[in-house]
N, C-alpha and C positions, 0 to 999 in steps of 0.2 A: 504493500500500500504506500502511496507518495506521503512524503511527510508534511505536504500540504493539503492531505484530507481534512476536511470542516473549515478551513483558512478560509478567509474571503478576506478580499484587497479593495480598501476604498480611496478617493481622492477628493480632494476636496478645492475649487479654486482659492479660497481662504480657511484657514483651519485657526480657530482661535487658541492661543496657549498663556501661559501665566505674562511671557514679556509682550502679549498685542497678536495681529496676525501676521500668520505664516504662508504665504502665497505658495500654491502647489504643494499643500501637506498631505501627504500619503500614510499611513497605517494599513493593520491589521485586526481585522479581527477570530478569533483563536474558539475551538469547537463550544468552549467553555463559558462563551460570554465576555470573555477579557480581551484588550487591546492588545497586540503587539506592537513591534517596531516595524517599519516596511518591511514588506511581504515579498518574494517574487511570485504574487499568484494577480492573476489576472485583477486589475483595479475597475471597479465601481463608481462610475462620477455622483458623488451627491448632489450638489448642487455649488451656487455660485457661495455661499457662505452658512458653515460649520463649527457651532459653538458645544462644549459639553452641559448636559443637564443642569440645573439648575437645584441645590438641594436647598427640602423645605423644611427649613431645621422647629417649627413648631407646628400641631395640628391636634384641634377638638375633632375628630370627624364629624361624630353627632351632630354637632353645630350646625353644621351646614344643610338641615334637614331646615334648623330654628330662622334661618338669617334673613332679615327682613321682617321678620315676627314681632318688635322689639322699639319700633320707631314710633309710635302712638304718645305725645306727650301725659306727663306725670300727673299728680295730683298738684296743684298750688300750693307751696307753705305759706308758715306765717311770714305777712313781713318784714322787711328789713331794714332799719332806720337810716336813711339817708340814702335808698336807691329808690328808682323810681319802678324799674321794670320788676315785672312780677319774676319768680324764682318757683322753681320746680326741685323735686326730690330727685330727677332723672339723673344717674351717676353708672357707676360699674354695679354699686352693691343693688341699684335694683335693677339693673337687667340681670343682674345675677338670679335674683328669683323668678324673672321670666326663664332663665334657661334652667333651674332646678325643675318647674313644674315640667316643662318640656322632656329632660331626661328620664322624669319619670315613667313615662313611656315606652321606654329604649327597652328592647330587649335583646338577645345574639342575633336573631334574626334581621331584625327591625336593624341592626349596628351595621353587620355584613352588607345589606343592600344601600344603604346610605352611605359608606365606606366606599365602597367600588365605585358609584357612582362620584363620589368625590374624585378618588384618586382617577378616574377617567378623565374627569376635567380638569385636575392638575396634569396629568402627561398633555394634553391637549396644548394646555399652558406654558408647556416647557421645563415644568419640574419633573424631575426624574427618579425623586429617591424623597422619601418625606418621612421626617421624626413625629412617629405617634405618641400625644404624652396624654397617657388613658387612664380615667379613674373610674369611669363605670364598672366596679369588679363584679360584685353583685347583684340579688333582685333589688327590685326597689324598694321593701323593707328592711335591706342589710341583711337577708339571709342567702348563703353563698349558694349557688347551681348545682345541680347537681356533679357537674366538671365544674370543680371551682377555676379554673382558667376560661371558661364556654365563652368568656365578651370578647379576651382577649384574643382568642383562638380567633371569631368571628370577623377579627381585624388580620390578623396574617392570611384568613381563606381571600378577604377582599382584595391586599395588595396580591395576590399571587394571580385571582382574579384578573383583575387590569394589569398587572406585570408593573409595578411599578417598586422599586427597591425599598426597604422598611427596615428604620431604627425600630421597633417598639419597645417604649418607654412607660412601664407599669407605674402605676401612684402609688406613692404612700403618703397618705391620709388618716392621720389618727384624733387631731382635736380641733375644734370649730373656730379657735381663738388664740392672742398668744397668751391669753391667762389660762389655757388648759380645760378650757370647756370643754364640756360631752358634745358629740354631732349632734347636729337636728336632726331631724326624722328623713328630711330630706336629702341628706349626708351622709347617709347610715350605708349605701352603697357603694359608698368612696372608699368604706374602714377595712384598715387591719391593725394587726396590730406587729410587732416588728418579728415576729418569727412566721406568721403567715405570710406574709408578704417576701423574706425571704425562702418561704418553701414556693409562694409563685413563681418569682424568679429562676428557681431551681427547673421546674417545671416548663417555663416556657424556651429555655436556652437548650432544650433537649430541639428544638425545632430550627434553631439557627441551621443558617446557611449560606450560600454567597448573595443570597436577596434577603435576606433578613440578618439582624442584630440587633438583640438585648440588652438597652441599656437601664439606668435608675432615673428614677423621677423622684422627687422630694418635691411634692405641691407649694411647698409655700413655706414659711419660716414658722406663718401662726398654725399651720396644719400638722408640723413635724417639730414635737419637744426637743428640746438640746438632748437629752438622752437617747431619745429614738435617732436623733439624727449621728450622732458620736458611735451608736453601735452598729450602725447599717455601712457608715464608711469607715470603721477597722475590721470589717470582718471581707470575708475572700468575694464576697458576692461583688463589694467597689471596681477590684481590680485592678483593670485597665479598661474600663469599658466606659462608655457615654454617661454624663451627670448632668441631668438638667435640672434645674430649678425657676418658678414664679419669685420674682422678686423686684421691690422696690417698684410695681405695678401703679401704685397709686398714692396720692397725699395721707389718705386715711392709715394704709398701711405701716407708713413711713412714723406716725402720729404716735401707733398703739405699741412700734417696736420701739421707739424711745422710753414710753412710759412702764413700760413692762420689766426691757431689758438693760434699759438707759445706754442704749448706742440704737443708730440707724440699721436701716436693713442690710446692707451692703458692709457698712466697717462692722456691724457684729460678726456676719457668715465668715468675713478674712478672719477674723480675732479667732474663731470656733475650726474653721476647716484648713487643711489645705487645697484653697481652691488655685487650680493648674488647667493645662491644658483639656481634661481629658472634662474641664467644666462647662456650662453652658449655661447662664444667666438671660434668662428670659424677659424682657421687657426693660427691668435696670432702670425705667425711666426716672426716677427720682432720684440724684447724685450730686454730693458736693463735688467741687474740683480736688480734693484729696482720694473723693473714692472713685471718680473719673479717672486717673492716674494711678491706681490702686489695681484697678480692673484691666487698664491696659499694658500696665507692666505683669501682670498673673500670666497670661497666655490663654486665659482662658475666653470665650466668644461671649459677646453681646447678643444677645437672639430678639430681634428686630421684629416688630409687627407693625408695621403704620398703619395698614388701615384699618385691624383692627381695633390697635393703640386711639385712632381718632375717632371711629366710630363708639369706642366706650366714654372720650371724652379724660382719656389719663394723663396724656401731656406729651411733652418733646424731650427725646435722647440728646443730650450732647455732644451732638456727632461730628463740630468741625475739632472740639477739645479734643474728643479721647481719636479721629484720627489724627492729627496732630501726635498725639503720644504713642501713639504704634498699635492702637485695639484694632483686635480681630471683630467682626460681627457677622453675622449671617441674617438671611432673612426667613419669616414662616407667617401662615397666611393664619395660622390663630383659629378664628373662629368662623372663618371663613366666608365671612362679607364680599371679599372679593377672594379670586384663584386667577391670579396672575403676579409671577415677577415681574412682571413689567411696571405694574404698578406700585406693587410694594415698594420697588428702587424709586419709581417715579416723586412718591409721595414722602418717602423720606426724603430726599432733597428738597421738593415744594415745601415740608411742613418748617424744615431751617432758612426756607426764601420769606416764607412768612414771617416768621421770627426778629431776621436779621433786616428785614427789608434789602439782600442784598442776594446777587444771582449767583449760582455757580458755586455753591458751598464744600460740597463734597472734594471739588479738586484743587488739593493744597499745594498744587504749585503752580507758575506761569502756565502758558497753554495744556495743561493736565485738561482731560475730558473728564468727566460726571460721569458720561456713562460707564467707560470704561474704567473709572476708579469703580463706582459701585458692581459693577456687574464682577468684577476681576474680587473683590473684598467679599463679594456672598460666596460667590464660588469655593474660596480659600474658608470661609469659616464656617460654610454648611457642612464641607465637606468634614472636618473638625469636630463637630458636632456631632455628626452622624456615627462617628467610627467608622466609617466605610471607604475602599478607594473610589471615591467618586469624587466630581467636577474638574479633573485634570484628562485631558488625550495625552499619557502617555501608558508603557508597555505594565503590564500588570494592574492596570485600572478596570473598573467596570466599562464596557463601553454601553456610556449613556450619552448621546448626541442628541443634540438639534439642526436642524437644518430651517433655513430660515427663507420664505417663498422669496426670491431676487427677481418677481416678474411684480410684484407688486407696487401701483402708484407712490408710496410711501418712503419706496428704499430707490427709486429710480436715482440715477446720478449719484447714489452714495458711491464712496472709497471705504477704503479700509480707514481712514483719520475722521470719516464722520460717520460710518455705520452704526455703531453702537449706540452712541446720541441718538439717531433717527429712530432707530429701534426702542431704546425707552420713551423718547419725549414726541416723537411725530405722529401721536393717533392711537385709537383703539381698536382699529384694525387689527383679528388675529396676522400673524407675522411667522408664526411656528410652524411649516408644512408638514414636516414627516418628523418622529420618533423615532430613537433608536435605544432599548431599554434592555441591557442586560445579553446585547448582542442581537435583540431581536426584536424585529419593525413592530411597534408596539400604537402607530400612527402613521398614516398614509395618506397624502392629500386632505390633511386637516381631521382625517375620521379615524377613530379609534376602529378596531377590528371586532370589537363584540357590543360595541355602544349603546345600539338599537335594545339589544337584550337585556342589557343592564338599567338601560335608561327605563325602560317600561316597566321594567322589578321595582325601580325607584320610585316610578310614578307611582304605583298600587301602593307598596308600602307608607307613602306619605300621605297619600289621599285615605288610609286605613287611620293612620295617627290622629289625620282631621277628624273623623267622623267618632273616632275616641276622647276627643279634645272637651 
């Protein structure tokens, strides 16, 4: 048999890599799903321009069932002396309770079909590999399935499903507050306690493979006691493997860690952990300039969510400081308001254009592009995040590609020095033609391979949820 059995050889007229593009980049890809280096087998032209996936370092999937559910103004408070405009209760904490009544709902089924159908319109989007940080473990009274892993299980059938690459990121959730409150009732299916939660873990890492990895999730600082959090990261389950964490999300948050633990969110976690690279701080959006500097000397990512950051109304990352100081970040689409990098990068630099009342934030030096800082910055710290070789074309990586329609009114007249730009900031026009996930076309002429199927499983089950509502 030739030693190019399962080889295929592609070309690309531009192939994006860490230093910009590469005109006339050649690879391999290997029976396995993995990239080589050039090939001598027969090349495949992709197209006029070749960038790698796009990893989504955070995701509710359920959510995406709720989005749009959520936008109906509050109730009026009282008063407040010396404004004139009336004021609303509408915050993070009560959309939070619209999306508790919501999950209520959820079950492996119900999870599974609303799952696929996410991650179908994440590969659609360009994302190739998405970090799942899941806490629906049980029923919705808190009592476990009869597979106590069944929700989670029901998230690996979906990415395999759609073929899309999977951190998954189990919760631990043990108390409602950072004074050590009991869960609500509502809550109760979030719990474990710390040796369940490490026999989940045990259990689900029997399933790893080159599309999946198991990492830790610690929900939040006020969800996990100093104690539970100190024995979950000395014991073997940490690792080497992915750590993500909610944090410094919101003012309130910020408020109650003061008065509890008398430090902020962010200087307590450094004082308590060693957080490094293999961490991942999700949202982070409240930060002095000492924990801005703090975080980006750690190694460890920022995990980015603007539009859901602004659809909850939590605030702006300081994102010309900590890149200025060398922070890694990545981006994830959260709650899934919107499912596209495009926008995510987009709306992170608008929401520091707002801010600053000044253009061009992201790129911190003379002619530096925007796009190409941000696009090149998620790539390097989803991948980070993820634990996975993904977002680089080179040899032992996943190959997860995009390829981007070059017939389209939008990219007409671009080069290589303005593409990237046109592609985040020129319209919302999809821009992403084919997939390439794991070695295999996962996306074709804009359409997913099993879409139709998945889409109409979707439909029933959510038109099931309404009529339960």
């Amino acid at each position: 048999m030739s030693h190019l059995a399962g080889i295929r050889g592609f070309r690309a007229d531009q192939l994006w890599q860490p230093g910009g593009w590469q005109a006339g980049g050649t690879f391999g890809v290997g029976a396995d799903g993995r990239l080589l280096a050039a090939v001598a087998a027969p090349a495949e032209s992709l197209g006029a321009w070749v960038l790698p996936g796009m990893p989504n370092l955070h995701s509710h999937a359920f959510q995406r069932a709720m989005a749009g559910l959520a936008e109906r103004r509050g109730r009026i408070s009282a008063p407040v002396p010396g404004r004139t405009a009336q004021q609303t209760d509408d915050n993070f904490w009560s959309w939070r309770e619209t999306m508790y009544a919501f999950a209520a709902a959820i079950g492996p089924d119900e999870l599974k079909a609303i799952a696929a159908q996410l991650y179908v319109e994440m590969l659609k989007a360009g994302y190739t590999q998405v970090c799942e940080f899941h806490y629906l473990h049980h029923q919705p009274d808190g009592t476990p399935y009869a597979q106590p892993e069944a929700m989670s299980l029901a998230l690996i059938a979906a990415a395999r499903e759609a073929g899309i690459a999977l951190t998954l990121l189990p919760v631990l959730y043990i108390s409602g507050g950072f004074d050590g409150r009991a869960l609500t009732p509502r809550q109760r299916r979030f719990g474990h306690d710390v040796d369940g939660y490490l026999r989940l873990l045990e259990s689900l890492r029997r399933h790893e493979g080159d599309d999946l990895r198991v990492g830790i999730a610690l929900h939040s600082l006020r969800a996990v006691p100093e104690q539970a959090l100190r024995e979950v990261l000395a014991g073997d389950a940490a690792g080497n493997c992915p750590i993500h964490i909610h944090v410094a999300e919101q003012i309130g948050e910020v408020q109650d860690c003061l008065a509890t633990r008398g430090a902020r969110p962010v200087e307590w976690l450094f004082a308590q952990a060693e957080v490094d690279r293999r961490w991942c701080l999700v949202h982070a959006t409240h930060l002095t300039a000492e924990e801005t500097a703090q975080l980006a000397r750690s190694g460890a990512v920022a995990g980015l969510c603007p539009t859901t950051e602004a659809n909850l109304g939590d605030g702006l990352f300081p994102l010309a400081d900590y890149l200025d100081a060398g922070g890694a970040l990545g981006i994830g689409s959260d709650s899934h308001i919107s499912i596209s990098p495009v926008e995510e990068l987009r709306w992170l630099e608008y929401g520091q254009r707002l801010q600053t009342r000044h253009r061009n934030v992201a790129a911190r030096a003379p002619d530096a592009s925007v796009g190409e800082t941000l696009w090149r910055a998620a790539l390097r710290g989803g991948a980070q995040a993820s634990g996975m070789p993904v977002g680089e074309v080179r040899a032992g990586a996943r190959a997860d590609l995009i390829v981007l329609d070059e017939t389209s009114p939008l990219l007409v007249a671009r080069d290589a020095r303005s593409l990237l730009d046109s592609f985040l900031f020129a319209g919302n026009t999809p821009l992403v033609r084919d997939v390439l996930c794991g070695g295999r076309w996962v996306v074709r002429d804009f359409r997913h391979h099993d879409e139709a199927r998945i889409a109409a499983r979707y439909r029933q089950t959510v038109q099931r949820l309404a009529v339960g509502a």
